[in-house]
PQR file of N, CA, C, O and H, with PARSE charges and radii, in Angstrom:
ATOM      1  N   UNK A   1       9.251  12.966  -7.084 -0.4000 1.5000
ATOM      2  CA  UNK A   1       9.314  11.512  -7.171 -0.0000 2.0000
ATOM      3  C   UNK A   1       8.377  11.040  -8.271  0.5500 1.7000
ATOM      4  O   UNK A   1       7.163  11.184  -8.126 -0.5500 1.4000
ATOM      5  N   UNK A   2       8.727  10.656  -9.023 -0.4000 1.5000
ATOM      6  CA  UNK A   2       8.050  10.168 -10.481 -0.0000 2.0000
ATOM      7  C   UNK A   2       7.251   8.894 -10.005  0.5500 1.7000
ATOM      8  O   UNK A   2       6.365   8.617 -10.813 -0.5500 1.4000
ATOM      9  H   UNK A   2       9.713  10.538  -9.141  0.4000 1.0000
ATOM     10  N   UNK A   3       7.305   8.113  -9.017 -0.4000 1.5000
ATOM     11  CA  UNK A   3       6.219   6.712  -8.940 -0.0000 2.0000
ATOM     12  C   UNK A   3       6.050   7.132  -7.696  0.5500 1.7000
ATOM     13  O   UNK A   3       6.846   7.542  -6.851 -0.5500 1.4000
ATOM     14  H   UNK A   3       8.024   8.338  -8.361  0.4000 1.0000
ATOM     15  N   UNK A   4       4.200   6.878  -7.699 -0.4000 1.5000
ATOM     16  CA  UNK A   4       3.466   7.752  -6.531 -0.0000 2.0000
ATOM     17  C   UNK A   4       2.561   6.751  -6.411  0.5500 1.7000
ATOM     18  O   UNK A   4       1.959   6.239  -7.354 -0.5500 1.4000
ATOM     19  H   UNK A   4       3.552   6.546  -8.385  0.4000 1.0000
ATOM     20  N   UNK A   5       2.414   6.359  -4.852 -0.4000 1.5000
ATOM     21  CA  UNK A   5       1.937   5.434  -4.303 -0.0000 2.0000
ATOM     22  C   UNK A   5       0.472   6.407  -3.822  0.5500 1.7000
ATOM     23  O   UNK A   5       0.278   7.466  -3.225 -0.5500 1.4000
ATOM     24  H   UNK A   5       2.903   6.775  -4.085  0.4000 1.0000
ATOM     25  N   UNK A   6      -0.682   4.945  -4.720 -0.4000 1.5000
ATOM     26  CA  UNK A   6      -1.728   5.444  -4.195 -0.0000 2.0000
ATOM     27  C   UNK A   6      -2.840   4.144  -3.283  0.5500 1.7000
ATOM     28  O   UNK A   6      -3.922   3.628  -3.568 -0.5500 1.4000
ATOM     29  H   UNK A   6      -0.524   4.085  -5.204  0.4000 1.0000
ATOM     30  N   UNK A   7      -1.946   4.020  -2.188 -0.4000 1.5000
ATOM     31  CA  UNK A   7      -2.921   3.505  -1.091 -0.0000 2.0000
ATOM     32  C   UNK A   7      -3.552   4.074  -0.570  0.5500 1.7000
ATOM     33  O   UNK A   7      -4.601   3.446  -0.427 -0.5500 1.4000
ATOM     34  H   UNK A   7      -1.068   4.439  -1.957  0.4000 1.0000
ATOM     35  N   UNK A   8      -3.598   5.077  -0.090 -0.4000 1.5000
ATOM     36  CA  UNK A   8      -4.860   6.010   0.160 -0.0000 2.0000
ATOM     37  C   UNK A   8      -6.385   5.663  -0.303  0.5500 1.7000
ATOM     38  O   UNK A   8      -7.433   5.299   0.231 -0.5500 1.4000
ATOM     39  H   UNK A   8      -2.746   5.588  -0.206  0.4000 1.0000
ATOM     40  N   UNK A   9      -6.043   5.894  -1.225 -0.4000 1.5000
ATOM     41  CA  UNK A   9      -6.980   6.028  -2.580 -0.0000 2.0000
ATOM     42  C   UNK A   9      -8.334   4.635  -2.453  0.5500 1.7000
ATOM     43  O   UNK A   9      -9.565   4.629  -2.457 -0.5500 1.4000
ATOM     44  H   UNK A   9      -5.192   6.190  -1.659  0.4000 1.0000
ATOM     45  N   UNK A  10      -6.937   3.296  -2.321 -0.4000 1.5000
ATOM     46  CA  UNK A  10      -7.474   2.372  -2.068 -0.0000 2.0000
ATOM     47  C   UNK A  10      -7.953   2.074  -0.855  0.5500 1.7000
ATOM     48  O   UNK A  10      -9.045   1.510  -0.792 -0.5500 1.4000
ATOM     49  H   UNK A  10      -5.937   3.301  -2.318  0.4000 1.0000
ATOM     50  N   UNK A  11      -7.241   2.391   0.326 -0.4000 1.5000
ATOM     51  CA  UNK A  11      -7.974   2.337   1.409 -0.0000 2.0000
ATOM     52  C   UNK A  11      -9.783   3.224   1.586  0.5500 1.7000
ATOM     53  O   UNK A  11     -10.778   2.859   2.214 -0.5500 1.4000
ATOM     54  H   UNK A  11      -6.354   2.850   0.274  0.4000 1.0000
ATOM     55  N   UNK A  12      -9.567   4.297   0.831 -0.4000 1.5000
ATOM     56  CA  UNK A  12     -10.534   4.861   1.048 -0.0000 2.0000
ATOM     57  C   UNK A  12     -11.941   4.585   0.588  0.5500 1.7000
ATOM     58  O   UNK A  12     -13.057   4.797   1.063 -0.5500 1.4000
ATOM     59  H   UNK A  12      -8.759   4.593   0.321  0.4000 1.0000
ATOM     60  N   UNK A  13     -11.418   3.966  -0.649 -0.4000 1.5000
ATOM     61  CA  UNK A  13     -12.192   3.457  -1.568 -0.0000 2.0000
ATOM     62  C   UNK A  13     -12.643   1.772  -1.125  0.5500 1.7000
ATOM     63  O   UNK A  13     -13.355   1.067  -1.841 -0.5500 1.4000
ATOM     64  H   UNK A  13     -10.512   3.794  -1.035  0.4000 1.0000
ATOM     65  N   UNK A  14     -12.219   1.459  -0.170 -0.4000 1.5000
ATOM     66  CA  UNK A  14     -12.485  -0.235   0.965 -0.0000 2.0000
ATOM     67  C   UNK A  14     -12.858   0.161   1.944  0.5500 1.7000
ATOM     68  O   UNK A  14     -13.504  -0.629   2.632 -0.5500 1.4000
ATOM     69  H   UNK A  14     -11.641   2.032   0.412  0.4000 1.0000
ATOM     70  N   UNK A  15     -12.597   1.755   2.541 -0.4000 1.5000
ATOM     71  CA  UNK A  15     -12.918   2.127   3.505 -0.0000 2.0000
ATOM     72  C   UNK A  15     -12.654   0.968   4.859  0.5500 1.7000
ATOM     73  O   UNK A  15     -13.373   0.223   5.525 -0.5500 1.4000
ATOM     74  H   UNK A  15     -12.072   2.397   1.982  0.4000 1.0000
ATOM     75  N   UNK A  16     -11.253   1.304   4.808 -0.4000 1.5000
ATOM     76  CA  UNK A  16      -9.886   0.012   5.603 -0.0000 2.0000
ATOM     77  C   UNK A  16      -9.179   1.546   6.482  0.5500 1.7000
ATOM     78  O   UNK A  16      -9.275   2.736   6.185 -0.5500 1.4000
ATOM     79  H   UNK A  16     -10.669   1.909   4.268  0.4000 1.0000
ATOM     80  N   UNK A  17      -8.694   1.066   7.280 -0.4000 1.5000
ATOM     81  CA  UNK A  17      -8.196   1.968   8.098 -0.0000 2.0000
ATOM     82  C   UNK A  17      -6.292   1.395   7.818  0.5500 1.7000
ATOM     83  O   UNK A  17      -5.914   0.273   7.483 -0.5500 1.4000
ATOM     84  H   UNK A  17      -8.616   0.099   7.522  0.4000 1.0000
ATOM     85  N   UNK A  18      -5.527   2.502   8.075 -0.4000 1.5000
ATOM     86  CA  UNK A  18      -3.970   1.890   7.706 -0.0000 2.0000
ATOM     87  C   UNK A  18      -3.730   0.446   8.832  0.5500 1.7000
ATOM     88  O   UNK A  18      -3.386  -0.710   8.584 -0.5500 1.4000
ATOM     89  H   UNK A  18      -5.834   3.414   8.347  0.4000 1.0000
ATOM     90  N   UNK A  19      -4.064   1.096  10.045 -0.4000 1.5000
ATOM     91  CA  UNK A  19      -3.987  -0.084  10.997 -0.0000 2.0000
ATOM     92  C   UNK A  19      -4.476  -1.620  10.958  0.5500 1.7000
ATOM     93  O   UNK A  19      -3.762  -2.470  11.491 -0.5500 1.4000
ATOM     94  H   UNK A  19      -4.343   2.035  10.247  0.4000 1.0000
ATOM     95  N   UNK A  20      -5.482  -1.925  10.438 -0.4000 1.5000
ATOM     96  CA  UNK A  20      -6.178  -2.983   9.914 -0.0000 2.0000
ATOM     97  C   UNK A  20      -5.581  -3.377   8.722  0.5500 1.7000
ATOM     98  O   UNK A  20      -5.029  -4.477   8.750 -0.5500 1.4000
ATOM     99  H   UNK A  20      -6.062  -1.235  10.005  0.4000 1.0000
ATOM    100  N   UNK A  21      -5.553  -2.656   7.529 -0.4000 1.5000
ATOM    101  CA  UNK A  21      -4.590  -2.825   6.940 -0.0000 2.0000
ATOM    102  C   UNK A  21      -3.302  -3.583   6.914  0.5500 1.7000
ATOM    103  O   UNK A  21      -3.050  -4.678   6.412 -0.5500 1.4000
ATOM    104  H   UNK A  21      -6.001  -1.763   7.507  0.4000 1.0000
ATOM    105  N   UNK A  22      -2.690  -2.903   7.448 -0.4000 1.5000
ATOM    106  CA  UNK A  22      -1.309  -3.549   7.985 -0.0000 2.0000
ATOM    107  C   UNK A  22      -1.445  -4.592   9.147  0.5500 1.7000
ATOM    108  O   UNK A  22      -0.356  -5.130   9.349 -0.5500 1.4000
ATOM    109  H   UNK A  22      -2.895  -2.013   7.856  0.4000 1.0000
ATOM    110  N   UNK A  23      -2.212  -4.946   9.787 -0.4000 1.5000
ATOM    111  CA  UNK A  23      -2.325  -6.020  10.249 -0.0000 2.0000
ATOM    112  C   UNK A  23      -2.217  -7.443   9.405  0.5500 1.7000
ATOM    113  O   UNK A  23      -1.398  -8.360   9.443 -0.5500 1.4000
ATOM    114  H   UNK A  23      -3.096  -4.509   9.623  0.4000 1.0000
ATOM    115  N   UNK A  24      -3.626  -7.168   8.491 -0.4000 1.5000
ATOM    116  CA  UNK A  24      -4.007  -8.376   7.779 -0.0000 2.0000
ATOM    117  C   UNK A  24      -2.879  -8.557   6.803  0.5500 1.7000
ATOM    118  O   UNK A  24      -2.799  -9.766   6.584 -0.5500 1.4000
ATOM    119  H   UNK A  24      -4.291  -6.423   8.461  0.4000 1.0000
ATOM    120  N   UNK A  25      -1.687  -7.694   5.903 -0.4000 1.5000
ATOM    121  CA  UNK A  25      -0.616  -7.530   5.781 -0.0000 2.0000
ATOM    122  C   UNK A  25       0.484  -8.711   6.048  0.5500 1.7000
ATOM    123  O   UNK A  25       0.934  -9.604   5.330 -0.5500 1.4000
ATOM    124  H   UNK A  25      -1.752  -6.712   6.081  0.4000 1.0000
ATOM    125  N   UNK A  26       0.742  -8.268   7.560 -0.4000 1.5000
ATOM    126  CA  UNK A  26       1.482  -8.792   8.759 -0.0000 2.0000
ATOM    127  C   UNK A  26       3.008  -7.477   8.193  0.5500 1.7000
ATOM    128  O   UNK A  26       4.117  -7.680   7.699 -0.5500 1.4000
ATOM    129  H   UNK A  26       0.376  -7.543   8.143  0.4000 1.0000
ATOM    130  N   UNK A  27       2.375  -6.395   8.543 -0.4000 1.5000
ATOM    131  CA  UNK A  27       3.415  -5.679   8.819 -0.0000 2.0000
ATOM    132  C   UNK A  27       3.228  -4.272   9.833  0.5500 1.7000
ATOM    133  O   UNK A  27       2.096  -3.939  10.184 -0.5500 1.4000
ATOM    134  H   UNK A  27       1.474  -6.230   8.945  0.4000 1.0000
ATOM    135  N   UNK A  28       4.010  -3.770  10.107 -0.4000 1.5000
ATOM    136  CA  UNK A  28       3.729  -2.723  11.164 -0.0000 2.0000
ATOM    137  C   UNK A  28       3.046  -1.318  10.806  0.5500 1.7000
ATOM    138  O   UNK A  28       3.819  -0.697  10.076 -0.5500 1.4000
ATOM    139  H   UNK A  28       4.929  -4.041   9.821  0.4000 1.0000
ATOM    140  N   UNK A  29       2.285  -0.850  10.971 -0.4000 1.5000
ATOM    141  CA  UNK A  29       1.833   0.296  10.859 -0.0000 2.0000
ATOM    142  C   UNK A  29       2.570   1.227  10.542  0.5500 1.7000
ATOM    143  O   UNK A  29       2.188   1.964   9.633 -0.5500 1.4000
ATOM    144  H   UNK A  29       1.658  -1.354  11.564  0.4000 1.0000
ATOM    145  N   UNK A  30       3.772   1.465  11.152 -0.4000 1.5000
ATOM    146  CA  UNK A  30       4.718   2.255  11.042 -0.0000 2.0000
ATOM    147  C   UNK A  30       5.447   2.524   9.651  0.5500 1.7000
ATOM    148  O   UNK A  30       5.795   3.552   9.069 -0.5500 1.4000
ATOM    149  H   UNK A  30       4.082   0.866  11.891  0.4000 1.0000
ATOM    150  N   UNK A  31       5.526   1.199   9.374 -0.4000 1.5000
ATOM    151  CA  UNK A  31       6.295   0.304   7.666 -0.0000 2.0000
ATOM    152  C   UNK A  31       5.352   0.611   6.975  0.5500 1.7000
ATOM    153  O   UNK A  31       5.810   1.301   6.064 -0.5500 1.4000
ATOM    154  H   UNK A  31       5.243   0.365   9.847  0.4000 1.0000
ATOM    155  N   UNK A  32       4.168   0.493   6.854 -0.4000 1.5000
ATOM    156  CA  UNK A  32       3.105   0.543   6.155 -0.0000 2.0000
ATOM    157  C   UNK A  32       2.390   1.978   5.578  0.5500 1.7000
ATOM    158  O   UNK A  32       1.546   2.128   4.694 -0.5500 1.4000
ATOM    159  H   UNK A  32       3.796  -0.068   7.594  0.4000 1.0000
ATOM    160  N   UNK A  33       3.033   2.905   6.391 -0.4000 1.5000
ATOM    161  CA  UNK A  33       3.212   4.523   6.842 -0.0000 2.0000
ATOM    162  C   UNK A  33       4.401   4.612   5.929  0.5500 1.7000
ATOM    163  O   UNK A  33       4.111   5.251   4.918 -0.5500 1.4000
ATOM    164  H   UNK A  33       3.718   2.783   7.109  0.4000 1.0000
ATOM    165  N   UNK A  34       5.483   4.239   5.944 -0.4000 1.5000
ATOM    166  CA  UNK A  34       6.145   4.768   5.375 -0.0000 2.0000
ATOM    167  C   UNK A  34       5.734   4.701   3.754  0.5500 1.7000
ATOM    168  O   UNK A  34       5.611   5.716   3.069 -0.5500 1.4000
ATOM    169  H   UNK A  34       5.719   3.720   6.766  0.4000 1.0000
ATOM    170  N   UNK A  35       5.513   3.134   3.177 -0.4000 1.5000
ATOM    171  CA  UNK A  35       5.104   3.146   1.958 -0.0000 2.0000
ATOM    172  C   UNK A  35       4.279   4.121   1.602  0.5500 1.7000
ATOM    173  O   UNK A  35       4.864   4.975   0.936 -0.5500 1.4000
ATOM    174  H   UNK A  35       5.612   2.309   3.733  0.4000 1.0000
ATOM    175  N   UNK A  36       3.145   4.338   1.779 -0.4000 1.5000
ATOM    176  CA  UNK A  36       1.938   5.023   2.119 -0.0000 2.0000
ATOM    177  C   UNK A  36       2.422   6.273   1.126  0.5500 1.7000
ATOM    178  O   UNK A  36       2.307   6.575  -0.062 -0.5500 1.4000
ATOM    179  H   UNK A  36       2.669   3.644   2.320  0.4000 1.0000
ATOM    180  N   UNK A  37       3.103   6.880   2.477 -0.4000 1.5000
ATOM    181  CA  UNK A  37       3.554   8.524   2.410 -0.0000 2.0000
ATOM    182  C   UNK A  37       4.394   8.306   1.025  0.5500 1.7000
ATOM    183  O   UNK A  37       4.071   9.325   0.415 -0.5500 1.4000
ATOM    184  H   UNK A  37       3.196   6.634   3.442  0.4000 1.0000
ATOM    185  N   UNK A  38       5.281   7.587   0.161 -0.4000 1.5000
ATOM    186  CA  UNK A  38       5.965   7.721  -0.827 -0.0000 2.0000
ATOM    187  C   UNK A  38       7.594   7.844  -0.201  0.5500 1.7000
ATOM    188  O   UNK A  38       8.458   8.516  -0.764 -0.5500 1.4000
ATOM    189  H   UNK A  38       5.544   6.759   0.656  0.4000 1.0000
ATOM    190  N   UNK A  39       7.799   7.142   0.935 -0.4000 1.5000
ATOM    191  CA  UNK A  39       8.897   7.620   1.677 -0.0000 2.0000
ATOM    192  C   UNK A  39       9.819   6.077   1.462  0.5500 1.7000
ATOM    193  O   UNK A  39      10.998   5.939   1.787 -0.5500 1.4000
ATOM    194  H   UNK A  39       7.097   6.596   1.392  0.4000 1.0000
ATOM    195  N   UNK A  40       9.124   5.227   0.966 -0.4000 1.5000
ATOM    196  CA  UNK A  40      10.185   3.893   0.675 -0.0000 2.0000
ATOM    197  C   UNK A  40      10.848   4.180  -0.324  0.5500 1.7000
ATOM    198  O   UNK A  40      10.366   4.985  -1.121 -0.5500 1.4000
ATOM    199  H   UNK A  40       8.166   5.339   0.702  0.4000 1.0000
ATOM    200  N   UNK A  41      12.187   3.582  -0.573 -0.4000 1.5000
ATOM    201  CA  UNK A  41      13.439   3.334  -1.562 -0.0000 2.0000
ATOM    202  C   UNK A  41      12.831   1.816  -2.586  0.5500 1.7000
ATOM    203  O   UNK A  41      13.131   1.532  -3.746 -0.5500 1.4000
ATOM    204  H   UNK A  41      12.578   2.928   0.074  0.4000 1.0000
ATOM    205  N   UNK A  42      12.085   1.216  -1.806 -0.4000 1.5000
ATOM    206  CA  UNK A  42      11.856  -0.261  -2.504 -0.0000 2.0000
ATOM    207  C   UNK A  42      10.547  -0.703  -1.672  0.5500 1.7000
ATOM    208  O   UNK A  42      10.070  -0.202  -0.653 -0.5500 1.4000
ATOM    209  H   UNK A  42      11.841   1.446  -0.864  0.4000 1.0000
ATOM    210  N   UNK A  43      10.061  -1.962  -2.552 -0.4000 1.5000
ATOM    211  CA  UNK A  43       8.903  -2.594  -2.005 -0.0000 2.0000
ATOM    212  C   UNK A  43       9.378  -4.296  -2.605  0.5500 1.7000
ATOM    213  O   UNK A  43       9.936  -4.603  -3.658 -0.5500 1.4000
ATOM    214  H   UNK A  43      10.448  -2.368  -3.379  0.4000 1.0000
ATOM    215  N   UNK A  44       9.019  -4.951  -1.753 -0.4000 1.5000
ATOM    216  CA  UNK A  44       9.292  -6.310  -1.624 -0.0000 2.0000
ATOM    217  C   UNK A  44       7.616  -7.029  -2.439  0.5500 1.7000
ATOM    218  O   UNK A  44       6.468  -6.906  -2.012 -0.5500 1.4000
ATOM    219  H   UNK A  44       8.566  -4.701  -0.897  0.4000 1.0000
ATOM    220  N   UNK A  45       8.155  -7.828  -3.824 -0.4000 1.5000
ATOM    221  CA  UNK A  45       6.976  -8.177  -4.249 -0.0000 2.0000
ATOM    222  C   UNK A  45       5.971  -8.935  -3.164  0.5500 1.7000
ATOM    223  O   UNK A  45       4.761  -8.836  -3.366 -0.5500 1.4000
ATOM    224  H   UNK A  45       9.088  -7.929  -4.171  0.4000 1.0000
ATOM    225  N   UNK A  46       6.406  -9.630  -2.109 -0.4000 1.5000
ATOM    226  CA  UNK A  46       5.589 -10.307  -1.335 -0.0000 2.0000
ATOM    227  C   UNK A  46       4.446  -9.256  -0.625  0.5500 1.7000
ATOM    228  O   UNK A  46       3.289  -9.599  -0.383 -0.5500 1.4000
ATOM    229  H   UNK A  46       7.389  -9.711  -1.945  0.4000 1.0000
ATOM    230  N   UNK A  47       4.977  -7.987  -0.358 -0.4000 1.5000
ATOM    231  CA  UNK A  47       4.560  -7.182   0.124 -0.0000 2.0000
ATOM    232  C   UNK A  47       3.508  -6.754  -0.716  0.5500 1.7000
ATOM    233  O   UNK A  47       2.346  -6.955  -0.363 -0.5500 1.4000
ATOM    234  H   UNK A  47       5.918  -7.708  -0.555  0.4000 1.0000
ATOM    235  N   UNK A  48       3.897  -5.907  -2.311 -0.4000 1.5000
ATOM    236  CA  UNK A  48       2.806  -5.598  -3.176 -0.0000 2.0000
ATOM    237  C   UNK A  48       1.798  -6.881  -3.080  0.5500 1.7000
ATOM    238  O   UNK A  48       0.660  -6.414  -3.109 -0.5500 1.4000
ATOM    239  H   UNK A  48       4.842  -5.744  -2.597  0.4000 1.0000
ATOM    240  N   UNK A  49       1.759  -7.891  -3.008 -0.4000 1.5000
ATOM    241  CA  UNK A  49       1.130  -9.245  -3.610 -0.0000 2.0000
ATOM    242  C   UNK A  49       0.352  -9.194  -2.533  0.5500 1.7000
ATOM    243  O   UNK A  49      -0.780  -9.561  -2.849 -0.5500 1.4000
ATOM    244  H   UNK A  49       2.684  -8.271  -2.985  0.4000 1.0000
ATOM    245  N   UNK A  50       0.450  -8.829  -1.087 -0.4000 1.5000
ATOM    246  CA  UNK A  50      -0.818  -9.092   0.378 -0.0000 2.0000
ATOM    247  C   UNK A  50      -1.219  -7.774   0.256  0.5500 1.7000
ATOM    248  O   UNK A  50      -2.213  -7.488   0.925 -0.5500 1.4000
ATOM    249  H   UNK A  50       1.369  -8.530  -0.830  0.4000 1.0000
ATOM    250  N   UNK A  51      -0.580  -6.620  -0.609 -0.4000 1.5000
ATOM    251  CA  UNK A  51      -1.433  -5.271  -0.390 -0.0000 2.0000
ATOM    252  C   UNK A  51      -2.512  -5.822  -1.703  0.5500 1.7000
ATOM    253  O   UNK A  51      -3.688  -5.830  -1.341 -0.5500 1.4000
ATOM    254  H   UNK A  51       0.227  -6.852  -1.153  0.4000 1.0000
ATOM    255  N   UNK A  52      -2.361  -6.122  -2.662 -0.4000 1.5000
ATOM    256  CA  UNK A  52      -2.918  -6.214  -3.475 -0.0000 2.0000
ATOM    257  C   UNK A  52      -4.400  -7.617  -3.187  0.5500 1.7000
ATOM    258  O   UNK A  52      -5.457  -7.538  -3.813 -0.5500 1.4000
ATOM    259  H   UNK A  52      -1.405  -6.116  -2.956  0.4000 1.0000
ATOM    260  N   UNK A  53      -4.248  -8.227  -2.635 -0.4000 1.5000
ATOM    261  CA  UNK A  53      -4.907  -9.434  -2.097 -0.0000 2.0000
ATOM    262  C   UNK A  53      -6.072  -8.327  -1.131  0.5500 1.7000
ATOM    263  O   UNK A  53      -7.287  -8.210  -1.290 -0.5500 1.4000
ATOM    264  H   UNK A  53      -3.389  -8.291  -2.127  0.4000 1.0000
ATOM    265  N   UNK A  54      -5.092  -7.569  -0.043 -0.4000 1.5000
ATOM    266  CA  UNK A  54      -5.863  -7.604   1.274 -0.0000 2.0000
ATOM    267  C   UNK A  54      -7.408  -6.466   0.454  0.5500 1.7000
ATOM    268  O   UNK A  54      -8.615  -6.382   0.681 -0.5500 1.4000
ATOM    269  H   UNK A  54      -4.105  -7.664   0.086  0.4000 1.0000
ATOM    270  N   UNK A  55      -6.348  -5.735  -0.614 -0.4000 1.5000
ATOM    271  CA  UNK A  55      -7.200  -4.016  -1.003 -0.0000 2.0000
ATOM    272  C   UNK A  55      -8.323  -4.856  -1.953  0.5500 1.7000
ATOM    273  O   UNK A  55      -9.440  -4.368  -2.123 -0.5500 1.4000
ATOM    274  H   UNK A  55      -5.368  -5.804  -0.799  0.4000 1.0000
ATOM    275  N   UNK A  56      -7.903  -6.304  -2.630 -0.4000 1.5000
ATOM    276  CA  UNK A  56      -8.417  -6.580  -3.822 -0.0000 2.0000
ATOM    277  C   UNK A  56      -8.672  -5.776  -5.035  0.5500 1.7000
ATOM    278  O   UNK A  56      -9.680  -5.447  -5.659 -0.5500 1.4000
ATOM    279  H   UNK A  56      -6.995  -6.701  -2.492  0.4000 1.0000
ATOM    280  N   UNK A  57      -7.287  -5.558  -5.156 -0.4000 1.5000
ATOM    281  CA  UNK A  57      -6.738  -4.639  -6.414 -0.0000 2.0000
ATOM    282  C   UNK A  57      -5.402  -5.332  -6.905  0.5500 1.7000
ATOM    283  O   UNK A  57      -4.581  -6.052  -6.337 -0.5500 1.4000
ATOM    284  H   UNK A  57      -6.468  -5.826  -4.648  0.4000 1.0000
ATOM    285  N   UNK A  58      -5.534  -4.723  -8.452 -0.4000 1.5000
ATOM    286  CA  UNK A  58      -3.936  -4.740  -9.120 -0.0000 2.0000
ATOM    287  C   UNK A  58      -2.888  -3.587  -8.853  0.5500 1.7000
ATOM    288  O   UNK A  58      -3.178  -2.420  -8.588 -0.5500 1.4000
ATOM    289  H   UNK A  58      -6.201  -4.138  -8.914  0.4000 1.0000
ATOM    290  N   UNK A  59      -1.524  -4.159  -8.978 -0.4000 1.5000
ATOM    291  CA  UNK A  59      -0.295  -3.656  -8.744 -0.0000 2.0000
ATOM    292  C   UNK A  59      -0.243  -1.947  -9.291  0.5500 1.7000
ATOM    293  O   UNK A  59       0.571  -1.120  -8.880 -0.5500 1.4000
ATOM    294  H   UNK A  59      -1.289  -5.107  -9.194  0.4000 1.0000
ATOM    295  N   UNK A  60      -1.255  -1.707 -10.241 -0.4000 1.5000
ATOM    296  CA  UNK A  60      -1.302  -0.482 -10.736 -0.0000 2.0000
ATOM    297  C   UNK A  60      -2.359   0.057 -10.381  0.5500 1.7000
ATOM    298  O   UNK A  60      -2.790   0.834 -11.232 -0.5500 1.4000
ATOM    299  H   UNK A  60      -1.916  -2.378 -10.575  0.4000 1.0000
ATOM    300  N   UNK A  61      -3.171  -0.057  -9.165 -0.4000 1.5000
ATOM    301  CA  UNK A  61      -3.913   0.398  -8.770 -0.0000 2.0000
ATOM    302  C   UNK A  61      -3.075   1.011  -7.426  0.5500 1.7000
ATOM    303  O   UNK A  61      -3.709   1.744  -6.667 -0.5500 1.4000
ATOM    304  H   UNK A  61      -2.821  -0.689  -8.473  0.4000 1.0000
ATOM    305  N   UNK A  62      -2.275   0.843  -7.261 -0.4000 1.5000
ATOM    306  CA  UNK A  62      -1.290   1.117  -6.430 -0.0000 2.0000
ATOM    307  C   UNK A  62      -0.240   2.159  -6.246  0.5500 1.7000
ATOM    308  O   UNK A  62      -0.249   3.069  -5.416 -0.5500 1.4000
ATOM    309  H   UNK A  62      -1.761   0.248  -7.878  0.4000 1.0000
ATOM    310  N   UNK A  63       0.432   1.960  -6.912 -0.4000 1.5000
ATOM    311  CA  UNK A  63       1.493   2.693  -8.009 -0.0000 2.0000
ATOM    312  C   UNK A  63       0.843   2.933  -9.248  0.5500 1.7000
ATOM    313  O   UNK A  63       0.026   2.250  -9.867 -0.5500 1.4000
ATOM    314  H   UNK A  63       0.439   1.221  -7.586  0.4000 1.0000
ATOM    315  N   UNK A  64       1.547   4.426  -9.579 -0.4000 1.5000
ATOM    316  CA  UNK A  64       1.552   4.694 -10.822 -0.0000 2.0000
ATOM    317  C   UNK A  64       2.832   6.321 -10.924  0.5500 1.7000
ATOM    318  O   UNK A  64       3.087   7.232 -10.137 -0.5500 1.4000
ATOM    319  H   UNK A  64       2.211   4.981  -9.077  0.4000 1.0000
ATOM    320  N   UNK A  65       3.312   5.964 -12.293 -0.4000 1.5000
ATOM    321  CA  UNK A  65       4.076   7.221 -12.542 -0.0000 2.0000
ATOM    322  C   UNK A  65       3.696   8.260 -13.166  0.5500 1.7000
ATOM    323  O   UNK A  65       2.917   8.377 -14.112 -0.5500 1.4000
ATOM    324  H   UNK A  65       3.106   5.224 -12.933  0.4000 1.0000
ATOM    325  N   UNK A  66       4.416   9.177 -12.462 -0.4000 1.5000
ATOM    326  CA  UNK A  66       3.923  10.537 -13.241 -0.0000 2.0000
ATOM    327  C   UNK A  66       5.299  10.999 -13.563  0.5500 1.7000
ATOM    328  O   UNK A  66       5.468  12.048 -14.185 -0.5500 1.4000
ATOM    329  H   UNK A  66       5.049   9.082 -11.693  0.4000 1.0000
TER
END
């Protein structure tokens, strides 16, 4: 998969747990798991825009391709 999601990275680096995370979000842990892992088909800009808010990061701190 050539675009590789790095929330991890950011969580770790906020030291945020996925659950909290995805709360403040307003999406399910589960959903939030899937992005995570690199297992979504798509991401809904509203979605990048509260990950990016909640992590206080840019869209390419996020994603990036290899």
């Amino acid at each position: 998969m050539p675009i590789v999601v790095d929330i991890d990275v950011m969580l770790a680096k906020r030291k945020m747990s996925v659950g909290s995370l995805a709360e403040r979000i307003g999406i399910t842990p589960a959903n939030l798991a899937v992005l995570k892992n690199g297992r979504a088909k798509a991401v809904r800009f509203t979605t990048l825009e509260a990950l990016c808010e909640a992590l206080e990061c840019q869209p390419g701190d996020l994603l990036r391709w290899e």
